[in-house]
C-alpha positions in Angstrom: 185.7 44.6 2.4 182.1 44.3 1.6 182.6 40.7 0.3 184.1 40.3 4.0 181.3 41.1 5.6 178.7 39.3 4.0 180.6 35.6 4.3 181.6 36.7 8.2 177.5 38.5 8.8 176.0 35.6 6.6 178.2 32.1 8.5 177.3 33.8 12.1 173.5 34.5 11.1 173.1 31.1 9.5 174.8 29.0 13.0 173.0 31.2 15.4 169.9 30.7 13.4 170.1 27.1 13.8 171.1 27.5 17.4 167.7 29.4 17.7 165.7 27.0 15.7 165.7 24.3 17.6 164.8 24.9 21.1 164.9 21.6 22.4 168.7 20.7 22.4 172.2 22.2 22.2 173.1 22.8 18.6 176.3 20.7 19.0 173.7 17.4 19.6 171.6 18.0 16.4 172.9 17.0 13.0 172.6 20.2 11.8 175.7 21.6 13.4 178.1 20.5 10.6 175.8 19.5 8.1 176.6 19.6 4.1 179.1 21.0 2.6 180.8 24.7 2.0 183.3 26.1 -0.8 186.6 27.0 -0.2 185.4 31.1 -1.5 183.5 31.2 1.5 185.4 29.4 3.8 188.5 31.5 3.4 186.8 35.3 3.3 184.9 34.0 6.8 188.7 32.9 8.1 190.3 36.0 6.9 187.8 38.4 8.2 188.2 36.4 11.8 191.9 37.0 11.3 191.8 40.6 10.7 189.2 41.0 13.9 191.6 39.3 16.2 194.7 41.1 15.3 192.7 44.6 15.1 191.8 43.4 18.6 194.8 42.3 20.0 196.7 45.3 18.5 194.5 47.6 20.3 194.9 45.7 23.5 198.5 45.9 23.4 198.5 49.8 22.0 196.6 51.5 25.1 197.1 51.3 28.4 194.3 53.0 29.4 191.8 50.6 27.5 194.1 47.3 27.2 191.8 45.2 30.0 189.0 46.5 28.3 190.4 45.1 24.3 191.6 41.9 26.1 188.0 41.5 27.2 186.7 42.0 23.9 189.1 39.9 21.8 187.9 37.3 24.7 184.4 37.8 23.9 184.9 38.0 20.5 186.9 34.6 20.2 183.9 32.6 22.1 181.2 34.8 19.8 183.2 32.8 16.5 184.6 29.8 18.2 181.3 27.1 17.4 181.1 28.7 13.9 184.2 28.4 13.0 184.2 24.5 14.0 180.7 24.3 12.1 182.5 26.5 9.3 185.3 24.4 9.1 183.7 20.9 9.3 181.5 21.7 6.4 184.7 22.8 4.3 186.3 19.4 5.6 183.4 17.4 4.1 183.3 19.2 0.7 186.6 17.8 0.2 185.6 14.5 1.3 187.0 14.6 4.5 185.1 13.5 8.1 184.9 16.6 10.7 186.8 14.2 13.1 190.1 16.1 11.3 189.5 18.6 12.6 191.6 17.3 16.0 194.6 17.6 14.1 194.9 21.0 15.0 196.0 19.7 18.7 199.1 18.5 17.1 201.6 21.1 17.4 202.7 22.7 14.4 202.8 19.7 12.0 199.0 19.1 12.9 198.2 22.5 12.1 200.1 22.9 9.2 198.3 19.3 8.2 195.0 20.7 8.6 195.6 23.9 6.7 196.4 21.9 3.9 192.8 19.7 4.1 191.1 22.9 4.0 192.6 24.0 1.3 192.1 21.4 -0.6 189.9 21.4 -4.0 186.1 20.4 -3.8 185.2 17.0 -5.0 183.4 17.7 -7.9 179.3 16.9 -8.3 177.9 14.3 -4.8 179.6 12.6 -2.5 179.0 11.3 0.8 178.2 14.4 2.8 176.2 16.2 -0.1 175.2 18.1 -2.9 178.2 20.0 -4.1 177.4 23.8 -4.4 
């Protein structure tokens, strides 16, 4: 669980950081946002963490009645807290396998798009440089 943490504590740090850094526009304009390139280790402990949160959330908000507005809101909160990044997160893992953040749209394909993009990000690195990087 402590492994968990650090990739979810360290991903959220690191955007908001940049999103704090650079004061003179939205992070989404700056070339930072999805800049580089990030393992598939640290890509999946950050995606299974969110996972966990969500359906410890939505299980609570479905559990009580006395606190399920209250749960609904969090889970709410929480999704927008993670939502830019997990896009940053996830562009970054596209383009250590050699894959363009533009993708990422597949995911508004029902089902086959989705299931099209989980397979992308679990793809293998490509191994030493290529056109978005360093490898790590």
């Amino acid at each position: 669980m402590n492994i968990l943490k650090t990739y979810f504590f360290a991903e959220i740090a690191k955007f908001y950081r940049l999103l704090l850094a650079d004061g003179t526009k939205p992070i989404f304009w700056t070339e930072k946002f999805c800049q580089g390139r990030e393992k598939r280790k640290a890509f999946w402990m950050y995606f299974l963490f969110n996972v966990i949160g969500i359906l410890a959330l939505g299980l609570l908000s479905t559990l009580t009645d006395v606190l399920s507005k209250f749960f609904l809101i969090l889970l709410l909160l929480y999704t927008l807290v993670i939502l830019l990044p997990t896009i940053s997160i996830a562009g970054r893992r596209l383009h250590d396998a050699n894959f363009r953040i533009w993708w990422l749209f597949l995911f508004f394909i029902p089902m086959a798009g989705q299931i099209a993009l989980l397979i992308l990000l679990a793809l293998p690195s490509t191994p030493g440089t290529n056109r978005f990087g360093e490898g790590k």
